[in-house]
C-alpha positions as a printed Julia matrix, in Angstrom:
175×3 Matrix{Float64}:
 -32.96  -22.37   12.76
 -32.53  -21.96   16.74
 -29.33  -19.66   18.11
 -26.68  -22.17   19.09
 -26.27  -19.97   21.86
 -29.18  -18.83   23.76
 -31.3   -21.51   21.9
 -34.55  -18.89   22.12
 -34.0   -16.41   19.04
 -34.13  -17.16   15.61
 -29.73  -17.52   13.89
 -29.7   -14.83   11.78
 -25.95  -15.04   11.75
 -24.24  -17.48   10.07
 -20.4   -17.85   11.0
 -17.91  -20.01    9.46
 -14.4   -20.54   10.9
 -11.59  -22.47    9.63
  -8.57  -23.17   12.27
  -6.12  -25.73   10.76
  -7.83  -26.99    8.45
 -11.31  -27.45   10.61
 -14.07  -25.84    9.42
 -16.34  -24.5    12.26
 -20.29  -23.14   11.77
 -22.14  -21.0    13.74
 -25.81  -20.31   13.47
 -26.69  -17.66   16.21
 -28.9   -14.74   16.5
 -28.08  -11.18   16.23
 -28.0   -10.53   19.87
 -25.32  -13.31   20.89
 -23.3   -12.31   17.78
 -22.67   -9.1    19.84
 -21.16  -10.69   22.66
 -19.12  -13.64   20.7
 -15.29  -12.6    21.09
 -13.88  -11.46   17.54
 -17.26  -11.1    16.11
 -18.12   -7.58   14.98
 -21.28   -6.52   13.67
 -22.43   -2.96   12.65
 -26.17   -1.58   13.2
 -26.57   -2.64    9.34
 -26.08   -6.45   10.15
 -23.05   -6.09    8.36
 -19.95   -8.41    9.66
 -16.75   -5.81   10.16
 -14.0    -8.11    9.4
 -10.97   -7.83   11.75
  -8.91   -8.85    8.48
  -9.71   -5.48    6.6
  -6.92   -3.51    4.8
  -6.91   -0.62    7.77
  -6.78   -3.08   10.13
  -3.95   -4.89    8.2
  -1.71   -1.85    7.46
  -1.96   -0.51   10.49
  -0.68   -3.98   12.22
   2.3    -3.17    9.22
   2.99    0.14   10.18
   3.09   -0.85   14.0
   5.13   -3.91   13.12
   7.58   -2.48   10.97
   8.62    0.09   14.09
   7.76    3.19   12.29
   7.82    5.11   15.64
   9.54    8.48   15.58
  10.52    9.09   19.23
  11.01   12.73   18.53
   7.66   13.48   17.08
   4.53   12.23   18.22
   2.38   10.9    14.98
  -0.65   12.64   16.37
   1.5    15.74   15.12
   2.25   14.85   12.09
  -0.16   16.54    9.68
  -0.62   17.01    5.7
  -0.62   20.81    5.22
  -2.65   20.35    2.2
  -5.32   18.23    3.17
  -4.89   17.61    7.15
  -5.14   14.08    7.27
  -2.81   13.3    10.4
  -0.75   10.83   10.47
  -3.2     8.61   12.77
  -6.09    8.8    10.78
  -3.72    7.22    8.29
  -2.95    4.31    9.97
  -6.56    3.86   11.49
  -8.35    4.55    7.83
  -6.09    3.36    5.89
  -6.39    5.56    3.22
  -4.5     8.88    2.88
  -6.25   12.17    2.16
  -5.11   13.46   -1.09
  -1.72   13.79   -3.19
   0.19   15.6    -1.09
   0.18   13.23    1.48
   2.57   10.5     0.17
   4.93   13.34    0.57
   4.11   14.49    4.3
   4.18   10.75    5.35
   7.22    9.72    3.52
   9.12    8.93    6.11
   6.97    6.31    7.88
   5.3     5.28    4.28
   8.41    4.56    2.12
  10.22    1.93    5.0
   7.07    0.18    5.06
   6.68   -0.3     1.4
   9.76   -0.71    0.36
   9.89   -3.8     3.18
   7.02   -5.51    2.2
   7.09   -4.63   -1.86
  10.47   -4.6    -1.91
  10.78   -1.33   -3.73
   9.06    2.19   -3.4
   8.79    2.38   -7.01
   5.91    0.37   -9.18
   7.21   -1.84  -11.54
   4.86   -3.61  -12.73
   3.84   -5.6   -16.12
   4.81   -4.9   -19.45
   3.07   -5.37  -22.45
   4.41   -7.58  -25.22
   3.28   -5.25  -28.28
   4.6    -2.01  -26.85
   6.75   -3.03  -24.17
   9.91   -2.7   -26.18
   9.51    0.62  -26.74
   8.72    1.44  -23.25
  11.46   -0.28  -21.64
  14.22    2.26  -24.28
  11.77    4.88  -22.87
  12.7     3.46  -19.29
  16.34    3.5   -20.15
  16.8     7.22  -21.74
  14.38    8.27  -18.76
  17.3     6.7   -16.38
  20.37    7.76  -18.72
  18.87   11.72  -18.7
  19.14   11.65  -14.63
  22.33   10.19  -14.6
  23.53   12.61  -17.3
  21.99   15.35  -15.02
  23.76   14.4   -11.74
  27.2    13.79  -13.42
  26.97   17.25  -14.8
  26.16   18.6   -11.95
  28.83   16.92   -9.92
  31.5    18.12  -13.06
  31.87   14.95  -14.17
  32.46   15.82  -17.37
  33.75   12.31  -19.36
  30.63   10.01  -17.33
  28.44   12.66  -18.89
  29.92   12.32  -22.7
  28.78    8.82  -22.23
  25.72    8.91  -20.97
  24.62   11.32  -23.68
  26.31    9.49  -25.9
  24.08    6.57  -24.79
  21.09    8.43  -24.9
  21.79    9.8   -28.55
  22.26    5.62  -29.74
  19.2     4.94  -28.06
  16.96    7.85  -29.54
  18.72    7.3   -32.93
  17.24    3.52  -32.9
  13.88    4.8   -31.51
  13.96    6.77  -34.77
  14.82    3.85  -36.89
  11.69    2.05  -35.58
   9.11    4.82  -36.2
């Protein structure tokens, strides 16, 4: 097959488009494929998508206005790792652990925007999932128990220990 194009190399690329509901080929060689608009090609032949995950979180974390006038992100920097805050957004992938924490501040708006919550959710299982939801709840009753104690609130922290005792008594019963 002929390039489209310059109708004198062999198509070696094969593109296929769909706008509204059209569905567009192209059959051109490797040489016009370099100069078609929104066409990227690495040295490996291999079509770079502008629809990959950097290039889509990176539109997010523009989009969403995570700009810190006070700080430039070029400055922002994991101390454990340094991955800065730009090689975030262009890899999208951050360097290690720590960095959910250095990053929290742009990271966490995004997420909790899009996901709807910073915290994973997620599926249950049928089988076990009853005993991980009481898990769930004396997980959430111990922190509440925690802060109400350490705000002196003496009788909101009877109860909640009082809730998590019911709760662990009827794990108990299960086992």
């Amino acid at each position: 097959m002929v390039c489209e194009i310059c109708h004198k190399n062999e198509a070696n690329v094969h593109i296929t488009k769909i706008i509204n509901g059209q569905k567009k080929e192209m059959h051109i060689c490797e040489k016009c494929a370099k100069q078609v608009e929104g066409v990227n090609i690495n040295s490996d032949m291999q079509f770079i998508s502008p629809f990959s995950f950097q290039n889509i979180l990176s539109g997010l974390m523009d989009y969403m206005g995570t700009s810190y006038p006070d700080v430039k992100s070029t400055e922002i920097r994991c101390e454990n790792c340094g991955t800065t805050y730009n090689e975030f957004k262009q890899k999208g992938l951050l360097g290690c652990s720590e960095c959910y924490k250095s990053f929290a501040s742009m990271i966490e708006p995004v997420i909790n925007r899009v996901q709807g919550n910073v915290n994973h959710i997620g599926k249950i299982p049928k089988k076990s999932g009853y005993q991980i939801i009481e898990r769930k709840k004396i997980d959430e009753l111990t922190e509440k128990l925690k802060k109400a104690i350490d705000d002196e609130e003496y009788e909101k922290a009877a109860v909640y220990r009082d809730q998590i005792r019911k709760l662990q008594n009827a794990e108990g019963d299960e086992k």
